[in-house]
C-alpha positions in Angstrom: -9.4 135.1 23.0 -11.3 133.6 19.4 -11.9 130.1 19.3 -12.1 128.0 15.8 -15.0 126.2 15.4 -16.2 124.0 12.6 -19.7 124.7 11.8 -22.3 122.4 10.6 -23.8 124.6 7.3 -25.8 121.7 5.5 -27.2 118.2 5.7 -25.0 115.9 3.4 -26.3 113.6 0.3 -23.5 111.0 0.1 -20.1 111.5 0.9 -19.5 115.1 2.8 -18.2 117.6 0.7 -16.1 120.4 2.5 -18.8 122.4 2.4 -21.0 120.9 4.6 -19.0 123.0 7.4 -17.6 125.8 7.9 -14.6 127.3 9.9 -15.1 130.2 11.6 -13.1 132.2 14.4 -15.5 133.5 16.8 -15.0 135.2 20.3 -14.7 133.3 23.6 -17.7 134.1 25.9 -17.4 135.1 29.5 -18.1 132.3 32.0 -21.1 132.6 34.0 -21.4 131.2 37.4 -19.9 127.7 37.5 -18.9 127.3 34.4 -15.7 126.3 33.4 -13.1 126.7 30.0 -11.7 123.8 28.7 -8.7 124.5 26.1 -9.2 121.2 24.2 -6.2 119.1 23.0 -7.9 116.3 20.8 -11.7 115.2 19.5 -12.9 111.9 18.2 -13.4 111.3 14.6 -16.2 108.4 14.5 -18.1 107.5 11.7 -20.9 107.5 13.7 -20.9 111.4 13.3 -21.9 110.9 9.6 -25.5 109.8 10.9 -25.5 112.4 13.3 -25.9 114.9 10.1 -28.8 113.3 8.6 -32.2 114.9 9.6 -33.9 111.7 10.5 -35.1 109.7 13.9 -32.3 108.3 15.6 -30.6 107.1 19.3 -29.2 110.7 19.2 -31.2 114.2 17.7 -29.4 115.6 14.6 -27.0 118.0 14.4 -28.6 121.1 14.0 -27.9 123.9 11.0 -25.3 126.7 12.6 -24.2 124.2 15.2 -20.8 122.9 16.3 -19.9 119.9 14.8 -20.5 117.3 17.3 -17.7 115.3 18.7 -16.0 113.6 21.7 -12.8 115.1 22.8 -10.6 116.1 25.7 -9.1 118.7 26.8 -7.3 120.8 29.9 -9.1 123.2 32.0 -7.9 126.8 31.9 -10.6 129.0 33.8 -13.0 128.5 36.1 -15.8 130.8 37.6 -16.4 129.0 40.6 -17.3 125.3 39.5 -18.3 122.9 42.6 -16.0 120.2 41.2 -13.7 121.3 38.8 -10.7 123.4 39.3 -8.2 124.8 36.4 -5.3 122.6 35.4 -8.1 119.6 35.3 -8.0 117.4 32.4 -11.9 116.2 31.1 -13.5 114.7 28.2 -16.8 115.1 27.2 -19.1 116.2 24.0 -16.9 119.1 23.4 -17.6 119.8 19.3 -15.0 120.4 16.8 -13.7 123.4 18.3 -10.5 124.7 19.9 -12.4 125.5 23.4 -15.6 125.1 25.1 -17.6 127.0 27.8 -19.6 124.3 30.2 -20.8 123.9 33.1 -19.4 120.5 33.6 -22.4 118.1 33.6 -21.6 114.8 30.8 -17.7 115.8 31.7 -15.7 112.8 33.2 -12.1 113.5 34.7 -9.0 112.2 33.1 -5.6 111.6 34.1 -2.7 112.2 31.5 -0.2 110.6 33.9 -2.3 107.1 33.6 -2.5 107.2 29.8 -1.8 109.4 26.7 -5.0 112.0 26.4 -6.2 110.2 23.4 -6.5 107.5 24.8 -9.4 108.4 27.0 -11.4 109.2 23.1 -10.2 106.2 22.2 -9.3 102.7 23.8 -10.0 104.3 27.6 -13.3 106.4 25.4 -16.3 105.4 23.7 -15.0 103.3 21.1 -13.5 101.1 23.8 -16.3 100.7 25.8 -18.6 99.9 23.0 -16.0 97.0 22.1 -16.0 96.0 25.8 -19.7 96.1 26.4 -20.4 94.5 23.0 -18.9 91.7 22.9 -18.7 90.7 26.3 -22.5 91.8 27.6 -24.3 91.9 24.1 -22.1 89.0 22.6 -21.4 86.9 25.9 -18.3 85.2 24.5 -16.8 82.0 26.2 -13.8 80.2 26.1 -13.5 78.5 22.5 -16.4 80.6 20.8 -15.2 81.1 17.1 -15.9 85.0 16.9 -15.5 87.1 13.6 -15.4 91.1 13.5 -16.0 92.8 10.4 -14.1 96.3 10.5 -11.1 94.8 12.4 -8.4 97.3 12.1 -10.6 100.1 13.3 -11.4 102.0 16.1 -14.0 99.5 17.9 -13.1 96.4 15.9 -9.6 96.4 16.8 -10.2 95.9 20.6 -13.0 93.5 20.1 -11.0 91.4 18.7 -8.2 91.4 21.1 -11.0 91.2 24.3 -11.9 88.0 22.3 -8.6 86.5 22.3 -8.0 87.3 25.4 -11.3 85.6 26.4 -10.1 82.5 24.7 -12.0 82.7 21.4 -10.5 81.8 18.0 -11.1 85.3 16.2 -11.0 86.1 12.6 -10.9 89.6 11.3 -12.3 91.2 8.2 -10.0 94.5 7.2 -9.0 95.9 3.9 -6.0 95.7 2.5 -2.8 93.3 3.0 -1.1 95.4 5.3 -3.9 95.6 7.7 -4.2 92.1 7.4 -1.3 91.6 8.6 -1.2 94.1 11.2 -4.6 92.0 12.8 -2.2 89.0 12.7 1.2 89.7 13.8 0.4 92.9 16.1 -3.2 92.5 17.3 -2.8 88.3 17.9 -5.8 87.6 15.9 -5.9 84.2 14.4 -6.4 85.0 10.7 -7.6 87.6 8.4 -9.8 88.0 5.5 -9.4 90.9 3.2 -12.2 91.8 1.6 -10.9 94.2 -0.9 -8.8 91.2 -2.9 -11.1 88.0 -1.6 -14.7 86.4 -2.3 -16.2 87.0 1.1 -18.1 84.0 0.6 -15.1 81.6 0.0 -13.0 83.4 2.6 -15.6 82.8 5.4 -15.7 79.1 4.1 -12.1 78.8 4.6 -11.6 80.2 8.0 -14.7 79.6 9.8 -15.4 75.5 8.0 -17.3 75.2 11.2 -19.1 78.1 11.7 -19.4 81.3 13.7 -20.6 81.8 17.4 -20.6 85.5 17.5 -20.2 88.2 14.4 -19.4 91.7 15.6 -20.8 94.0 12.7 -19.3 97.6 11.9 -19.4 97.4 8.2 -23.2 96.0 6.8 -24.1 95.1 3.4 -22.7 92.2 1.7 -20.0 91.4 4.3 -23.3 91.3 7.1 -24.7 88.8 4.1 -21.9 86.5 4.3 -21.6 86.3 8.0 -25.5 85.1 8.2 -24.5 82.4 5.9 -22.5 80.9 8.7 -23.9 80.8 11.7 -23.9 78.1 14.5 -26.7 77.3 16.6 -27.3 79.8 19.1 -25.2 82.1 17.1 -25.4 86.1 18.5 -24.9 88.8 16.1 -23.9 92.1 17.0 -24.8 95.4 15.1 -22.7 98.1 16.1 -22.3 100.3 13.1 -23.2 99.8 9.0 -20.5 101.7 7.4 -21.1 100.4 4.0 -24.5 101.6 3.9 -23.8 105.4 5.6 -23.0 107.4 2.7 -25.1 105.7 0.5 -27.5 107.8 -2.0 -30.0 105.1 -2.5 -32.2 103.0 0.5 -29.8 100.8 2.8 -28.9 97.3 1.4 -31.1 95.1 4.2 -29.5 91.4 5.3 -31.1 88.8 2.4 -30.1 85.6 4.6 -32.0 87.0 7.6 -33.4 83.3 7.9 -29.9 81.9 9.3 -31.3 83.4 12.4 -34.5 81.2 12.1 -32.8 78.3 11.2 -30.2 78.5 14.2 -31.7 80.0 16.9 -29.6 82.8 16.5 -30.1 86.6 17.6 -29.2 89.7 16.2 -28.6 92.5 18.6 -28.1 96.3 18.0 -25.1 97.6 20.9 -25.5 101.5 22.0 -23.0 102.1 24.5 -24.6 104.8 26.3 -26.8 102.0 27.7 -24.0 100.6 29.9 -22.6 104.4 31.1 -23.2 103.0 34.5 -20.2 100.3 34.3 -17.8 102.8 32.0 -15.4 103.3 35.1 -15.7 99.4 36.2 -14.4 98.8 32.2 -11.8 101.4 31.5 -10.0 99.5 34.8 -10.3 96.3 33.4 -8.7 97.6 29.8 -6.5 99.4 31.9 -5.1 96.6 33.5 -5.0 94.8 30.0 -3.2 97.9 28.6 -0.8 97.6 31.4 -0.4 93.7 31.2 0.4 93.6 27.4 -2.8 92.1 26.6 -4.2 94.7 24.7 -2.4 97.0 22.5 -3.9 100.7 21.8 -3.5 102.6 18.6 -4.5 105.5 17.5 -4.3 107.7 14.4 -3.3 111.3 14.8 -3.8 114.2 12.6 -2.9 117.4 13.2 -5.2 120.9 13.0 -8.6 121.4 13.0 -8.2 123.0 9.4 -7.5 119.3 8.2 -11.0 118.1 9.9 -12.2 117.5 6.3 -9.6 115.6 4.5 -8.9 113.7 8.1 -13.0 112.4 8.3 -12.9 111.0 5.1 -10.2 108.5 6.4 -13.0 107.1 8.4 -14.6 106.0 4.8 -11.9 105.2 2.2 -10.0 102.8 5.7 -6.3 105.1 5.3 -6.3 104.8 8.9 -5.5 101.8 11.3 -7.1 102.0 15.1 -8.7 105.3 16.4 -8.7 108.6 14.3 -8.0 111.6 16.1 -7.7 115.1 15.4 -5.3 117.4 17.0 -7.1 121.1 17.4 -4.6 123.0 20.2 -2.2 125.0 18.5 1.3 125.0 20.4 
């Protein structure tokens, strides 16, 4: 059996050009004791995995030259040499790579279950980017009832269900998105209470028209000038949540740094980076709760699916000009 597998073949300046990887067809190796093969159906396309490529101190080493491509994903057992908790016809995901299988032994692997929810869910809503929307803005941002809460990145992967944990919460929640139509996606599918679109407004006069009295809690993905704005209009006690800086990632010159900073000063307020790794000890306790949500009605999944791993290029710059809306996922088995 060969496997695809994209390749990592050189460290970016900018925007990835296809030939930062390379797709190769390589054999399957034997299992050794306790290992086990895991045909995999989808991976996770995060912009997160653009810092990953950078040689440079980080929560997470680098991709390495000549390695897999690093992703989430999940996938379907098909062999197993004698693995203490896994048998074949198992469904996992783990750290799999962008690759049509993967040998393991089965430690960072959590069990799924297909019959619950769709797979991608679980890299998705049920995955990471669900839990870092959970654990963000509930832990890190400790909403309450009537907080006015604003997310920058709305109609993305993480955003999306921040928001909607927020209304559900009992926050007035504005959204920041790109474009009319995501607008209006926030509004009329997600329940958010309005939308600012950043692409056609002044940031500045938006913010002063939805948020006259101020923000509570603003739940970062983007950076740069839209981070700038938000400062402006904090409330006291105000908590501000850095979970990603898209803006800034493919950037060839040094990272735009906030220039109101002193809002914090001035109203008490915090600022607060969110790594979800740091809560993997509640992940099951939180994919119940947004599994109940899911099940309720209260909270709405979506997520963007592409199909073959030869598309891995063209699908991850999605993540950077926004033609996407919810979760981007890229579909690697062949049928």
């Amino acid at each position: 059996m060969m496997n695809k597998q994209l390749i990592f073949k050189k460290r970016p300046v900018g925007l990835p050009a296809s030939d930062t990887w390379e797709l190769q067809s390589n054999p399957i190796p034997e299992l050794k004791e306790g290992e086990v093969l895991i045909q995999q159906h989808y991976v996770s396309l995060d912009p997160a995995m653009r810092g990953w490529m950078n040689d440079a101190k980080s929560y997470i080493e680098p991709i390495q030259i000549d390695d897999v491509m690093r992703a989430g994903s999940v996938g379907k057992v098909i062999k197993v040499n004698n693995h203490p908790k896994y048998k074949e016809g198992d469904y996992l995901t783990g750290w799999g790579g962008v690759q049509q299988y993967v040998v393991t032994n089965g430690e960072n692997w959590y069990p799924v279950d297909p019959n619950l929810a769709p797979l991608p869910m679980y890299i998705g809503t049920l995955g990471m980017p669900g839990m870092t929307a959970y654990f963000g803005i509930l832990e890190a941002g400790k909403i309450k009832e009537g907080d006015i809460v604003l997310v920058s990145g709305a109609a993305g992967a993480v955003g999306s269900i921040v928001g909607q944990i927020a209304k559900i919460k009992g926050c007035r929640v504005i959204g920041i998105a790109g474009g009319k139509e995501k607008c209006k996606y926030l509004i009329d599918e997600l329940g958010f209470d309005s939308a600012i679109d950043y692409k056609s407004e002044n940031i500045y006069e938006a913010l002063k028209r939805e948020c006259p009295k101020g923000l509570d809690v603003y739940f970062d993905n983007v950076g740069g000038e839209i981070l700038d704005a938000a400062l402006s209009r904090l409330r006291l006690n105000a908590r501000v949540i850095i979970c990603g800086a898209i803006s800034q990632y493919n950037n060839k010159e040094a990272i735009k740094g906030p220039v109101n900073y002193l809002s914090l000063l001035v109203n008490r307020a915090t600022m607060q980076g969110i790594l979800v790794m740091d809560y993997a000890k509640d992940y099951a306790k939180a994919a119940m709760q947004m599994g109940g949500w899911i099940a309720q009605g209260k909270l709405k999944s979506k997520e963007d699916i592409y199909d073959g791993i030869e598309n891995f290029h063209e699908t991850f710059l999605r993540l950077f000009s926004g033609d996407k809306k919810g979760k981007l996922v890229l579909k690697v088995i062949e049928e």
